[in-house]
C-alpha positions as CSV (number, residue, x, y, z in Angstrom):
1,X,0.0,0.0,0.0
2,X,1.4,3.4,-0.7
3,X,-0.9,6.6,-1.2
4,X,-3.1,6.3,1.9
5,X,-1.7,3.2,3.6
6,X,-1.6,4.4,7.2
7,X,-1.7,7.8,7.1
8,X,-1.9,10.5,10.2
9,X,-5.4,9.3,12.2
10,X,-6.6,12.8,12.4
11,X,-6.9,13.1,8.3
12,X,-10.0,11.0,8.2
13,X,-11.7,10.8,4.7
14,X,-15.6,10.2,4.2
15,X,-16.8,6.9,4.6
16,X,-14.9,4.6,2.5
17,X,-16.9,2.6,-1.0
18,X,-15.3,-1.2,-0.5
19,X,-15.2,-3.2,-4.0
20,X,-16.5,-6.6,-2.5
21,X,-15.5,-9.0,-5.0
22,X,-18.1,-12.2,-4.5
23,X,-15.0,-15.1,-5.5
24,X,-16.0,-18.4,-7.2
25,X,-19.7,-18.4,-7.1
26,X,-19.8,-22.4,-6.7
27,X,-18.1,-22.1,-3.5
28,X,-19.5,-19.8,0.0
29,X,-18.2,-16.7,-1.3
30,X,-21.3,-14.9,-2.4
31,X,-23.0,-16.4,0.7
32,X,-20.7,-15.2,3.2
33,X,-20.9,-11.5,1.4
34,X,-24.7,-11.7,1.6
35,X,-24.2,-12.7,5.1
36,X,-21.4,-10.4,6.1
37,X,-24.5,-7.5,4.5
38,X,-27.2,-8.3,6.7
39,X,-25.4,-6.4,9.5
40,X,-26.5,-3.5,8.9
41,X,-24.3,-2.3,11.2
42,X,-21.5,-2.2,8.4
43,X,-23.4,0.6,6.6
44,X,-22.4,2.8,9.6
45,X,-18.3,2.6,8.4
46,X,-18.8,1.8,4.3
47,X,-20.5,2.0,1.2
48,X,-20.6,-1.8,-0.2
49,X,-20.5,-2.7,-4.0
50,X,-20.5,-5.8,-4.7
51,X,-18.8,-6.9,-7.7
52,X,-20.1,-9.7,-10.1
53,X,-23.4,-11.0,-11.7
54,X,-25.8,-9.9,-10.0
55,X,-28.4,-12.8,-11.1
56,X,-26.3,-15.4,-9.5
57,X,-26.1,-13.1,-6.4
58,X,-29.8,-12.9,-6.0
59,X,-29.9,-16.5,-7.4
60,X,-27.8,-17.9,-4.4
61,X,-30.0,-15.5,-1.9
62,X,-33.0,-17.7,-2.7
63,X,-31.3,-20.7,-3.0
64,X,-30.1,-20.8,0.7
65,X,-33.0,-18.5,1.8
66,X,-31.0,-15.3,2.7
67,X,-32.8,-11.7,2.6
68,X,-31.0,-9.6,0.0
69,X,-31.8,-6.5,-1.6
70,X,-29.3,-4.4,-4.2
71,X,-29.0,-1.9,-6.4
72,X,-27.8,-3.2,-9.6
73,X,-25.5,-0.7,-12.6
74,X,-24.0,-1.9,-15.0
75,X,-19.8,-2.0,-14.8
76,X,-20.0,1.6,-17.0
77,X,-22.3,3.3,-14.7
78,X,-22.6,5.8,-11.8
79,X,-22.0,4.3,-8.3
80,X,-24.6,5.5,-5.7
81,X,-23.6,5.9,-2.2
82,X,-26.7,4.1,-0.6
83,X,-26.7,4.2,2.8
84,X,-29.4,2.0,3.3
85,X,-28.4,-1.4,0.9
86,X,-25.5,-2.4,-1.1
87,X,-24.8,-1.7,-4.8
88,X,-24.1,-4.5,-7.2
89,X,-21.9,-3.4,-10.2
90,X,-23.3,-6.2,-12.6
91,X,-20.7,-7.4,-14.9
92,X,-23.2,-10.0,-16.3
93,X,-20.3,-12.6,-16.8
94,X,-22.1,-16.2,-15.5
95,X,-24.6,-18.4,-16.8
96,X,-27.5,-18.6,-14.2
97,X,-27.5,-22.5,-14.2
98,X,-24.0,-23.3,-12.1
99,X,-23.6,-25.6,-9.8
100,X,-22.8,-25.2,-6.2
101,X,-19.6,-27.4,-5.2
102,X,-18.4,-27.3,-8.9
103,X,-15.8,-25.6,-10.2
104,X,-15.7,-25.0,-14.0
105,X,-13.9,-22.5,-16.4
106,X,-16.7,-20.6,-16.7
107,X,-16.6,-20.0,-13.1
108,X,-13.2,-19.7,-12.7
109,X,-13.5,-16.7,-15.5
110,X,-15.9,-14.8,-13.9
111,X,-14.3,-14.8,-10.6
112,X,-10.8,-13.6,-12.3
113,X,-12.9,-11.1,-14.2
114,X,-14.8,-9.7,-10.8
115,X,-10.9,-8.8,-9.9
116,X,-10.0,-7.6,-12.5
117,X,-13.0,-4.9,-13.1
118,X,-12.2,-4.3,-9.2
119,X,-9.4,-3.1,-9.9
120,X,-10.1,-0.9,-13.0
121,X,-13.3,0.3,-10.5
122,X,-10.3,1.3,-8.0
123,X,-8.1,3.2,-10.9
124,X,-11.3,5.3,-11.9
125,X,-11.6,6.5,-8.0
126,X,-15.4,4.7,-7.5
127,X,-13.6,2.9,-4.9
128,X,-11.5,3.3,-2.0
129,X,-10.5,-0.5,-1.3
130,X,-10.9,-3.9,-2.4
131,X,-12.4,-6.7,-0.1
132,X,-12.1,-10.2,-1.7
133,X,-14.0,-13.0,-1.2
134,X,-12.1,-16.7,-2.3
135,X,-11.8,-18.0,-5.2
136,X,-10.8,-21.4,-6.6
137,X,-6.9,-21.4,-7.9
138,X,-8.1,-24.7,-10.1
139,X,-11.3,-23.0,-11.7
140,X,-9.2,-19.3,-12.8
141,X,-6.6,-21.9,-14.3
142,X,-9.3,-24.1,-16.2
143,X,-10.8,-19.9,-17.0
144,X,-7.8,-19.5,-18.7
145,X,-5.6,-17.3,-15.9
146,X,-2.4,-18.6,-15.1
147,X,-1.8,-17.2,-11.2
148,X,-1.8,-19.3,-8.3
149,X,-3.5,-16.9,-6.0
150,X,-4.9,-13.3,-5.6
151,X,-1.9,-12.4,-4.5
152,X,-0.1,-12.8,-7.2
153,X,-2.7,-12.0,-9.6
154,X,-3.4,-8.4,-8.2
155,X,0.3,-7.8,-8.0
156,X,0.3,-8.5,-11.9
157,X,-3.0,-6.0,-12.8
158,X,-1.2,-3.3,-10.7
159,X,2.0,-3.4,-12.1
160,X,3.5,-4.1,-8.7
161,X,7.0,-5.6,-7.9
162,X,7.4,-5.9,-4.1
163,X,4.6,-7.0,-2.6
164,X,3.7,-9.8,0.4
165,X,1.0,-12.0,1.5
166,X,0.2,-11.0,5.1
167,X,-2.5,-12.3,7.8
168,X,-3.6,-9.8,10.6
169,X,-5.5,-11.3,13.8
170,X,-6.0,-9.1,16.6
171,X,-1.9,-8.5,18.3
172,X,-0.9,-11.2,15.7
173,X,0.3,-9.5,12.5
174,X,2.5,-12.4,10.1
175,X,4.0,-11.5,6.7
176,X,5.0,-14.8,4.5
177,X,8.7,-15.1,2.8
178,X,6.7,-17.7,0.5
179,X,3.2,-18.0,-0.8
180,X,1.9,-20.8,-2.8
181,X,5.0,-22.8,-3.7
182,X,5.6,-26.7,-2.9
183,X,7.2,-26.8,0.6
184,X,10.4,-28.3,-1.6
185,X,10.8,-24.4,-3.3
186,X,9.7,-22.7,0.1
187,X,12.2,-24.2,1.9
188,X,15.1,-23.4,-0.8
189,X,13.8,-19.9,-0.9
190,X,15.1,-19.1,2.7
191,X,17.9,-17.1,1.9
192,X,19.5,-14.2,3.7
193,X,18.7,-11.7,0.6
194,X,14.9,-12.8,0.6
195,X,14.7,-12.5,4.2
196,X,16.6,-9.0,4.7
197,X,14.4,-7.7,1.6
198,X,11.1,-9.0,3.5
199,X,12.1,-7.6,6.9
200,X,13.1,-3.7,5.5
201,X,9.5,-4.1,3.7
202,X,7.3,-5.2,6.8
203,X,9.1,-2.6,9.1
204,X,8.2,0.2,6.9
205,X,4.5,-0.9,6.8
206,X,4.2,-2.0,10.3
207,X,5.7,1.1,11.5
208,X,3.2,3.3,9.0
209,X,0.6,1.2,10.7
210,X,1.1,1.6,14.1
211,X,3.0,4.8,14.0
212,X,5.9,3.8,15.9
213,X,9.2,1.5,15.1
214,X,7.9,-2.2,15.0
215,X,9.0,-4.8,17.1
216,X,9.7,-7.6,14.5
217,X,10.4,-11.4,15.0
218,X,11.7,-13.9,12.8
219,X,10.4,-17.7,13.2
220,X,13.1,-20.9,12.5
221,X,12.3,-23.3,9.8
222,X,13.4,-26.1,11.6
223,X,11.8,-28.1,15.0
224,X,13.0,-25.7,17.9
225,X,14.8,-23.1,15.2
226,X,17.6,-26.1,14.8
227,X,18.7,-26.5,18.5
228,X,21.8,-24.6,18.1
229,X,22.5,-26.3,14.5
230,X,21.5,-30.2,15.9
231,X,18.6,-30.2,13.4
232,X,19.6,-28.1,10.2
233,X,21.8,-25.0,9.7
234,X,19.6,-22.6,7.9
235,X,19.1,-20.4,10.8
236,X,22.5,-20.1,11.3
237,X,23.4,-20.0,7.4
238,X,20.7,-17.9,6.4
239,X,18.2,-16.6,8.7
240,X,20.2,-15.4,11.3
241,X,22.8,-13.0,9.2
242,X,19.4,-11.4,7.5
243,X,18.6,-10.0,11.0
244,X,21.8,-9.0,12.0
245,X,22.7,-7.2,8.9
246,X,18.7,-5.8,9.6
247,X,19.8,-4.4,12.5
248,X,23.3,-3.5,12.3
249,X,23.0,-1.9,8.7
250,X,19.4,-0.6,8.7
251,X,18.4,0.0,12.6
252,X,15.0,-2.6,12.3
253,X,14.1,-4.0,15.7
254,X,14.5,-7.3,14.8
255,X,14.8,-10.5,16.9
256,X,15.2,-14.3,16.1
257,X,15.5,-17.1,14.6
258,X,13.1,-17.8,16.9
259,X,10.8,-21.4,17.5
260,X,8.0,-21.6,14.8
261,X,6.1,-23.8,17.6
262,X,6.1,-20.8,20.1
263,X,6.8,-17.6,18.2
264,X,3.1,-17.0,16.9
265,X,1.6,-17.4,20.2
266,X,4.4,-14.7,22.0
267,X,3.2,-12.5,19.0
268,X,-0.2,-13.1,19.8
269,X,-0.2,-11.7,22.9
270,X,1.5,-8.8,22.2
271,X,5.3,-9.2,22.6
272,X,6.2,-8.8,19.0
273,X,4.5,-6.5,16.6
274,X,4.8,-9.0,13.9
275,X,6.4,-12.3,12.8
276,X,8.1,-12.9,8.9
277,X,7.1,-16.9,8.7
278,X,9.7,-19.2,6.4
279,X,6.7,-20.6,4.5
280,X,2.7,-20.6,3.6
281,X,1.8,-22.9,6.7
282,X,4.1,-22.3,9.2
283,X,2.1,-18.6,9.2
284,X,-1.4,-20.1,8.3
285,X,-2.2,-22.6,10.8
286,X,-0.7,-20.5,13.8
287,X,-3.2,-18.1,12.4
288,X,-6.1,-20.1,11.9
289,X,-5.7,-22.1,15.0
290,X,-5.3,-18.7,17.3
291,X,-8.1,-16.6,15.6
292,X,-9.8,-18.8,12.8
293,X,-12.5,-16.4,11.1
294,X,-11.3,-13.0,12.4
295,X,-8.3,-13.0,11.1
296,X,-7.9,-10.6,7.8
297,X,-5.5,-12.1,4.7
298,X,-4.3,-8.5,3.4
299,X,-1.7,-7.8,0.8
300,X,0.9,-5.1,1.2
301,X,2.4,-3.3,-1.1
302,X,0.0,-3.3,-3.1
303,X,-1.0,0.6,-4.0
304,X,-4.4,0.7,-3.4
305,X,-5.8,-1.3,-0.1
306,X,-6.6,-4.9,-0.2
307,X,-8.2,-7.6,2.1
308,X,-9.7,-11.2,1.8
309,X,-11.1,-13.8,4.0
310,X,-8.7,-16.2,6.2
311,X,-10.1,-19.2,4.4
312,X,-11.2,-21.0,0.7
313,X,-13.9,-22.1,-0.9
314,X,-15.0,-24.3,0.9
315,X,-17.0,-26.3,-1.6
316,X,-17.7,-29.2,0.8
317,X,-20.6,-26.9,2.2
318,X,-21.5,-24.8,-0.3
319,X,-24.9,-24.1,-1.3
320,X,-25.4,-25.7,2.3
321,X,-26.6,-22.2,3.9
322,X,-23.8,-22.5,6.8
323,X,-20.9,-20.8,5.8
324,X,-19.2,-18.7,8.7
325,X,-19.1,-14.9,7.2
326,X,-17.4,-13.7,10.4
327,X,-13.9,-13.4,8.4
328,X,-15.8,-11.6,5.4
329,X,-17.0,-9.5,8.0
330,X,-13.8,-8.8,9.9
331,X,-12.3,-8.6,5.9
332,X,-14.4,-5.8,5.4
333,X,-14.4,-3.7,8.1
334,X,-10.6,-4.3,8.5
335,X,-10.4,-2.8,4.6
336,X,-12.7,0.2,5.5
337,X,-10.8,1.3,8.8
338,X,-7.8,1.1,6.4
339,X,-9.4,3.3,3.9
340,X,-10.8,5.5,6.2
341,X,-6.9,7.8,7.4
């Protein structure tokens, strides 16, 4: 993030629009927005506009029973700021006859679509921020999109070059060294330039976060960070010369290698302002285990603001009526206080 990241608190903008984009529609996503909606105690902090077809929103609403009313324009038209219901920006790209638990090109190419015109929606200034909802990494390939994640994907439409996967829950703040590689390429991706590169990058937007120099640990990739070297050397090799040439070169408060079993929890509870974790897991099941479905998957470095649910598609229950939309909810109102300095 970059323009408006984190901004001085006292130079609060009008209430922030938030682009929701509804993710695969055979999976919970479009439920969990219609869910996250129907509190209308959002409306008080943002304008929602949901972005998609809007006849397989209101398609899934009956289908699982859901009370949803919407304002629909077309991708080309005026945005109203409704304080009273969301706006759906219809980009007419589905067929009304999918299939919930199913995931298909045609799918797959609507969801990857519903970003893209997201971000064209953010470039034209008819929204402040972007709130995703998930979509399925299989269907955008079979729609013809060759990116492994939003992550990436978003990265690529915005022309950005430094950018990281990070998950925020409550005290708990982790950025990823490694995304959505095979644990084979994570692991050979833990090198002393990677790391110093990702530890100058989450101190500068930590500290424009929280206004203050971050406190910043860095978790072992082996059991116990290696014992002293008994169970690998790549904390002393690698991870342990990037912080020391972070804080004898570049002043970060930096601390570690540090043991992945133990670190997240410390963090959680306040004694570290944020964690760099060695690969996609090591950060996501600390996270989900410690604050499953209120923690906020955001992207930074990114330059306009960006935030997405903690989980997938779940297409086990879809069309079921039970998703959880308390991540979707915590997604958005995380991406509107954002917005908001």
């Amino acid at each position: 993030m970059n323009k408006s990241d984190y901004t001085n608190a006292n130079e609060k903008k009008k209430k922030p629009t938030i682009g929701i984009t509804i993710g695969e529609i055979a999976g919970i996503g479009p439920e969990i927005v219609i869910k996250a909606l129907s509190d209308k105690r959002n409306f008080e902090n943002f304008y929602p506009v949901l972005i998609g077809d809007a006849k397989a929103l209101f398609k899934t609403a009956e289908l699982l029973n859901l009370k949803f009313n919407a304002n629909v324009v077309g991708k080309d038209d005026v945005l109203p700021r409704n304080a009273e219901q969301p706006t759906i920006c219809d980009l007419d790209n589905l067929n009304e006859n999918f299939a919930f638990g199913v995931e298909s090109g045609e799918t797959g190419r609507a969801s990857a679509e519903n970003i893209e015109a997201a971000v064209k929606l953010w470039r034209k200034g008819k929204i402040d921020a972007v709130a995703t909802a998930p979509i399925s990494k299989k269907a955008i390939s079979l729609g013809g999109y060759d990116f492994p994640g939003h992550t990436e994907f978003l990265a690529a439409l915005t022309g950005t070059k430094e950018f990281a996967m990070s998950f925020f829950a409550e005290k708990l703040r982790v950025v990823l060294l490694s995304t959505h590689v095979s644990l084979t390429d994570a692991i050979d991706l833990v090198k002393t330039e990677n790391l110093v590169r990702l530890i100058k990058f989450s101190a500068e937007h930590f500290s424009r976060l929280l206004k203050r120099k971050p406190r910043i640990a860095v978790a072992g990739i082996n059991p116990h960070a290696s014992e002293s070297g008994l169970f690998g050397d790549e904390e002393a090799r690698e991870i342990i010369p990037a912080i020391e040439i972070c804080r004898n070169d570049f002043g970060i408060d930096v601390t570690g290698a540090y043991s992945p079993d133990t670190i997240f929890l410390r963090a959680f509870r306040g004694e570290f302002d944020g964690v760099i974790a060695c690969y996609h897991d090591q950060a996501t099941i600390a996270v989900k285990c410690l604050s499953f479905g209120a923690s906020v998957n955001v992207t930074l470095g990114l330059p306009l603001i960006r935030t997405s649910v903690d989980h997938g598609t779940a297409f086990d229950i879809a069309g079921k009526g039970i998703a959880d939309a308390s991540s979707m909810n915590a997604a958005l109102n995380l991406a509107a206080e954002l917005a908001s300095y």
